[in-house]
N, C-alpha and C positions, 0 to 999 in steps of 0.2 A: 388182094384177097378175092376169090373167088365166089360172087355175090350172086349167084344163081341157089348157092347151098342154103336151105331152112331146117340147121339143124335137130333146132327143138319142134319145129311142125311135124320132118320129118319122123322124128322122135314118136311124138304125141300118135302119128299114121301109127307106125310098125307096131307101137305097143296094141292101141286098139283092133289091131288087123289080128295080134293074136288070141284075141277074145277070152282075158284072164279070167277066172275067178277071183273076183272082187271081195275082201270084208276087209273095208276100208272107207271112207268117207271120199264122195256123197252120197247120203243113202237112197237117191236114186237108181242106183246101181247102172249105169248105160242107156237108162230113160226106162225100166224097169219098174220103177217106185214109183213115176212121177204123175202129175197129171194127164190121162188119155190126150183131152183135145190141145194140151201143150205143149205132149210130144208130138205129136202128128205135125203140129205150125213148126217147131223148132227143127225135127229131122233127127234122126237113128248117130249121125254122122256127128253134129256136133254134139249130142249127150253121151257119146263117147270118147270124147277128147274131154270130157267137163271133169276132170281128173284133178290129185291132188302131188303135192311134191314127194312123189317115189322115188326109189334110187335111180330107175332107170329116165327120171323126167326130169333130173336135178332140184334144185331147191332157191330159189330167189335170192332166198335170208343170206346164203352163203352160198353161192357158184361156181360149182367147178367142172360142171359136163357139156349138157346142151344149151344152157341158159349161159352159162362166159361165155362158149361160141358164138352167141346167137349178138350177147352186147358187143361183143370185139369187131363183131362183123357189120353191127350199127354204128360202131364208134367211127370207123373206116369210112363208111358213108356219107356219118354228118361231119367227119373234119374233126372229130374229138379226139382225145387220148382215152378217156373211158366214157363209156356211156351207158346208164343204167334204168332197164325199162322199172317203168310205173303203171302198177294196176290200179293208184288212188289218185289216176287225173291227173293233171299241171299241178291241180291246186298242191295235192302230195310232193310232186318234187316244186314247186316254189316255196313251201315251208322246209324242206329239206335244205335247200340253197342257205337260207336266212339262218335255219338253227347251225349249220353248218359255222358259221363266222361268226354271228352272233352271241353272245354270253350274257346274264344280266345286268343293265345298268349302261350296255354299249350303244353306240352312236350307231344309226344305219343311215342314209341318205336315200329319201324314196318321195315317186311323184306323187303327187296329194290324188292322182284320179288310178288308183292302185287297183288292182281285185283284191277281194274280201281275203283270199288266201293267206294277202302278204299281213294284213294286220291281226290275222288269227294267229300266221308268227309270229309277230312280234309281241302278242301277248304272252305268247308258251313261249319263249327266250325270255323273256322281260327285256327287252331292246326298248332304248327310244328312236325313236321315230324321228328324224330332220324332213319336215316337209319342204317338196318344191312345189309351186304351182306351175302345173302345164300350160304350154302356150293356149289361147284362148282365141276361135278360129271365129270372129265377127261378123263374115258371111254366110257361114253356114249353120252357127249355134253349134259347135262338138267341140271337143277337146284335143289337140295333139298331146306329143308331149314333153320331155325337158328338154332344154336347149345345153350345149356347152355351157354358152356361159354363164346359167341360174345352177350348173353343177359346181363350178367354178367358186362361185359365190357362196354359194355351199359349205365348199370345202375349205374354204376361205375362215369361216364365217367356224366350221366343226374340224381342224385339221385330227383331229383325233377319232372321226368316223372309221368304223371297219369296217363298212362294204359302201355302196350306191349300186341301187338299183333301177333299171331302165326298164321300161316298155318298147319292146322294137318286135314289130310294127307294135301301132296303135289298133285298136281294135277296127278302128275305119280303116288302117292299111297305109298310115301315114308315117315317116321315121323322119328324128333326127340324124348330125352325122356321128354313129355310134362309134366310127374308126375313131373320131376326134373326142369324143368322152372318153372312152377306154383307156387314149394314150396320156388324155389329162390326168386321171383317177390312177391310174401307174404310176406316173407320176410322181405323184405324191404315197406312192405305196399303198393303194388302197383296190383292196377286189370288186371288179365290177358283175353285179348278176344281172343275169336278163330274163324276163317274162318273153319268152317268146314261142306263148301261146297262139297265134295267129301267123306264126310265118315257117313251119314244115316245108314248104316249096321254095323258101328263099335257099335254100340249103343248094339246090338244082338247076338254078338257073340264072345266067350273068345279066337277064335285063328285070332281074327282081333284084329287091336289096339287099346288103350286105346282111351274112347273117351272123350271130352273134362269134361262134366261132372265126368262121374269117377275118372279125375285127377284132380277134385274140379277147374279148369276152372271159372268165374265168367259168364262168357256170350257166348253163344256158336252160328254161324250162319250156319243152319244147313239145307241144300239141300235135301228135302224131293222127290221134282218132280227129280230130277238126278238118282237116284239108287233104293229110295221106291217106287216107283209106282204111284206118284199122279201125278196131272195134270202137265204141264211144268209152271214153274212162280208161284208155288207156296213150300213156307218153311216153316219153324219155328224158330223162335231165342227161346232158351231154357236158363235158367236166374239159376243159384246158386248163393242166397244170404245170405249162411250161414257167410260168412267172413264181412260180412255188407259193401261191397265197393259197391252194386246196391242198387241203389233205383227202385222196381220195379215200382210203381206209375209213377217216371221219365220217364223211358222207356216205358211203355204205351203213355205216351204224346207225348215222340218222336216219335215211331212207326206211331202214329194215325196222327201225321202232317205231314210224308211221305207218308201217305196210303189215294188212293180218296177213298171220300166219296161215292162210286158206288161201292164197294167191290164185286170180283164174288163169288157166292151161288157156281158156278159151282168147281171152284180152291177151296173153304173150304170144300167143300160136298167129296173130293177128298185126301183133306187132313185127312177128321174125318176118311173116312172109310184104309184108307194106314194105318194111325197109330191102327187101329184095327186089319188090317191084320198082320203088323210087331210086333205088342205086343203078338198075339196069333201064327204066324206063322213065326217069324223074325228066331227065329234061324233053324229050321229046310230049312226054303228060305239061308240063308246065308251059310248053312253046303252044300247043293247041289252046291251050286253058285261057292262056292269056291272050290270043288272035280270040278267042270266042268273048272274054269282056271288052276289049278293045271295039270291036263291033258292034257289039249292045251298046256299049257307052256312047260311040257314035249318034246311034238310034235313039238311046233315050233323050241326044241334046237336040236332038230334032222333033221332041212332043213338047206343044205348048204346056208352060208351066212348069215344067220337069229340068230341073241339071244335074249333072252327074260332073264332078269331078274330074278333071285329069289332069295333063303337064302343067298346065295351067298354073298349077297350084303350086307349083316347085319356085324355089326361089329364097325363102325364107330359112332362118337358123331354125324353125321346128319342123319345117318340108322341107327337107336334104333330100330323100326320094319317097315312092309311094308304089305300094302292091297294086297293080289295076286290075288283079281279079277281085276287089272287094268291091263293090257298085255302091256308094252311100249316093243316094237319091234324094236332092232334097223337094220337099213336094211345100212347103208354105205360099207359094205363087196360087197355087189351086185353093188357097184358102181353109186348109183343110191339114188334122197334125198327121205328124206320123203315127203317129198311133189308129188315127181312123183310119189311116191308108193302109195299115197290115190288117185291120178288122174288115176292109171292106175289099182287100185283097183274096183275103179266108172267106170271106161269103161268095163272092162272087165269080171268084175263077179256081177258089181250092187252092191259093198258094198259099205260103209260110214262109215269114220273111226271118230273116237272122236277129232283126232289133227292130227298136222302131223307138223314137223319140219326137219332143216335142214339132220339129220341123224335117226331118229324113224319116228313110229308111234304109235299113241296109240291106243289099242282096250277097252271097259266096257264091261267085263260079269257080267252081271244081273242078276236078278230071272228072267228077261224077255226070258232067253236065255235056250237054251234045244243043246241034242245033236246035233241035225240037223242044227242049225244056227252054231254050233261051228264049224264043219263038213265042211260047204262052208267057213271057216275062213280057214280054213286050206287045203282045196284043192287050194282054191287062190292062198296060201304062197308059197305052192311048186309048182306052176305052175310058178310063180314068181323068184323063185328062176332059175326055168328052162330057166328061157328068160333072165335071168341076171347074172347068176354066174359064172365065171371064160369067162364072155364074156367081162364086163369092168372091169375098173384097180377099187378098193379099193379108197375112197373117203378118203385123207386126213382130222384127224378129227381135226379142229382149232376149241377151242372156248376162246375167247380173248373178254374182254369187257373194255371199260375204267374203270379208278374209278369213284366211286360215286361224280358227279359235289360238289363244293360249294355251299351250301344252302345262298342265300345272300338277300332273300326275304321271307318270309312265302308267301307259295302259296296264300293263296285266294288274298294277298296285290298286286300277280303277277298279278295273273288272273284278277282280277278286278282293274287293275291301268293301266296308260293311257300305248297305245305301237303304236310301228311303224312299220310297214312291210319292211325288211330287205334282202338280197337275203342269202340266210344261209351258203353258201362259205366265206361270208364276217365278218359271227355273234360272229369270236371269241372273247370273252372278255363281250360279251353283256350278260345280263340277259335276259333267254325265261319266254314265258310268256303262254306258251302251252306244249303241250305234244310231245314226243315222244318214241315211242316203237319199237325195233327193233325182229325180231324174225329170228334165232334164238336168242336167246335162252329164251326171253321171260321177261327180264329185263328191266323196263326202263331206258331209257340212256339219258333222260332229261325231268324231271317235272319244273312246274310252278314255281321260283323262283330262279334257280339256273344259275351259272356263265357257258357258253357255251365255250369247250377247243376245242382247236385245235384237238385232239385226240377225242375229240366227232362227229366234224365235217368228219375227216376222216374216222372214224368204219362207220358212215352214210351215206357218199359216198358210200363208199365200197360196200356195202351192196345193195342199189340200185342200184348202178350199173350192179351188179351182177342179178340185177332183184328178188331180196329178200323182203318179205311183209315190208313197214314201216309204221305203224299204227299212226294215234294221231293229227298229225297236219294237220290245216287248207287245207295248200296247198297238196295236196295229191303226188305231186310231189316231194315234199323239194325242189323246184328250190329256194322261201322264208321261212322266218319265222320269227313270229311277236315275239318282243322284247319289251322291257321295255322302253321307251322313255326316256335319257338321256336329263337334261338339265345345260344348261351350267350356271358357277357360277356369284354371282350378286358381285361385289365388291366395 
């Protein structure tokens, strides 16, 4: 295919080059309505493409003009059979994947360290949930994530699951061997989906890892604005239906009833031309991208206090291989978490890091990135290093999480069934009916449905009191937490 052509961008140009009269939405009219000092910062150029699905622009919901060219010609790229953009993030096509195969009351197989996405589907399917726990990386305090043989055991354990879901990469840039789940999980006839929101470049280049498609994968949700170059908020789910467990048709419908009907021109005009740059320039973008972390990485194992990551790490059933443009940095040698190191990164030299947890931090080298910004990465680190090394003691590294609660509800029955506001010192024994997320390390330590232990309540404590992010529930506080309303029996 002919991957210089950006159908619907081009599209989106000739119409506005004919300067229609508009009565039609947005009633901005080509930055006409809008705010003075907002057009001025945004440009003439893009609030005329800020357009809605006319005949001549096609239509998302159903495509058949420039938006099927524009997916046919992504699909070609990423190695799919169909591939369909998203203007609601990954997180929209990773509930798309789920509701896709999912029905209520079904088995899914998914890692216990998930994005919120996936268990928002599984509330709105009514799926239950088989949790696996991710491998648990004792040097560094982070999570990879499933191994074959904890899918294995899985499925062992659920042969009647309809799907397993994967992380590849991990948010630090870490994979198991997904060839070798995928062939397990067929196997036994079961579709495999992938989050594969952090790996748009594995798609490009043979010394990144395998991406979902190449290890025949069935449905892949894949972060185009993250790493290629498009707008923010806008992906792709990329679809292999050779094993015949997708129905594409299906996933068009789901897609289309998550996705409003006011789709932006401006997130797919972003998407057509990214996927034209990364199909003509993906690999030669990814061979720089990665000589420039590879070099940093160097550099930063050469500041006292500081390690970075790299082959190092291979070897194990949860690092099969690893993205090296991700930098996870861990800095507890300096005495100091990551989290003071991204606040004291932002004050002091104006960066913004990707993450930051108890003991790292994470950095993304991009194509966006050239020597000069790496340059200020690493003057920071050892200026860093200089205010903190062999000034504090070395940060004990704990990382302890409970086990995975009792599943004694399917969430959505949680979530949607009557509860009571509790004070959560008191909640043990109770079924939650909400979330909670501890970080570190990034695991939830109690979804919708499941029996609240004493030993959950306590790592929770802990943790806040310590003054540590608890994400999820209502009360922002945990001083309560809404539970499942017990009622007593009729005799």
């Amino acid at each position: 295919m002919d991957h210089r052509r950006t159908p619907l961008f081009t599209a989106l140009k000739e119409h506005a080059a004919k300067n229609p009269v508009q009565f039609h939405i947005p009633g901005h009219k080509k930055g006409m309505g809008t705010d003075a000092e907002f057009r001025e910062f945004i440009g003439d150029n893009a609030l005329s493409i800020d357009l809605i699905n006319i005949a001549p622009l096609d239509d998302l919901h159903q495509p058949t003009g420039v938006i099927e060219e524009s997916q046919k010609l992504a699909a070609d790229a990423f190695g799919a059979d169909y591939t369909y953009f998203s203007v609601q993030g990954t997180s929209g096509a990773i509930m798309t994947m789920i509701l896709s195969v999912c029905s209520p009351g079904e088995k899914i197989i998914v890692p216990r360290n998930i994005h919120k996405s996936v268990m928002s589907a599984i509330i709105f399917s009514g799926a239950k949930p088989v949790f696996v726990s991710p491998a648990r990386d004792e040097n560094l305090g982070i999570d990879h994530g499933i191994t074959t043989k904890s899918v294995q055991r899985a499925l062992d354990r659920h042969p009647d699951a309809k799907a397993v879901l994967v992380i590849n990469p991990t948010y630090f840039g870490v994979c198991a061997n997904l060839k070798e789940i995928v062939d397990l999980a067929h196997s036994r006839h079961v579709p495999v989906l992938v989050d594969e929101a952090h790996g748009v470049l594995i798609h490009f280049h043979e010394d990144l890892p395998m991406s979902a498609m190449e290890a025949g994968a069935d449905m892949a949700a894949t972060s185009v604005h993250k790493l290629g170059g498009s707008m923010t908020q806008s992906s792709v789910l990329n679809l292999n239906t050779k094993n015949g467990y997708v129905n594409p048709q299906r996933v068009q419908t789901i897609i289309s009833m998550l996705t409003t009907t006011s789709t932006s021109y401006l997130l797919l005009a972003s998407l057509d031309t990214s996927r034209r740059n990364l199909a003509i320039n993906g690999h030669d973008m990814a061979q720089r991208t990665i000589e420039l972390a590879q070099k940093a990485r160097r550099s930063i194992n050469e500041i006292d206090g500081l390690y970075c990551f790299g082959d190092e790490i291979l070897g194990g059933e949860a690092t099969f291989d690893y993205d090296p443009t991700k930098l996870t940095i861990h800095v507890r040698h300096l005495g100091i978490t990551g989290y003071e190191t991204e606040n004291w990164l932002r004050d002091h030299f104006n960066i913004e890091v990707e993450l930051s947890d108890m003991y790292n931090i994470l950095c993304l080298v991009t194509p966006g990135d050239n020597e000069e910004t790496v340059s200020i990465l690493l003057e920071a680190l050892r200026k860093l290093s200089e205010t903190y090394y062999n000034v504090n003691t070395a940060n004990e590294l704990i990382v302890k999480i409970p086990e995975i609660p009792q599943l004694s509800l399917i969430p959505r029955d949680a979530f949607y069934g009557d509860t009571e506001v509790i004070p959560f010192k008191e909640s043990a024994g109770r079924i939650i009916a909400e979330f909670i997320y501890v970080y570190p390390p990034g695991i939830p330590i109690l979804l919708p449905g499941e029996v609240i232990s004493q030993d959950n309540i306590d790592y929770i404590v802990d943790h806040v009191d310590v003054g540590l992010p608890v994400k999820g529930p209502e009360d922002r506080y945990i001083q309560n937490v809404k539970v499942i309303v017990e009622t007593d029996p009729i005799f």
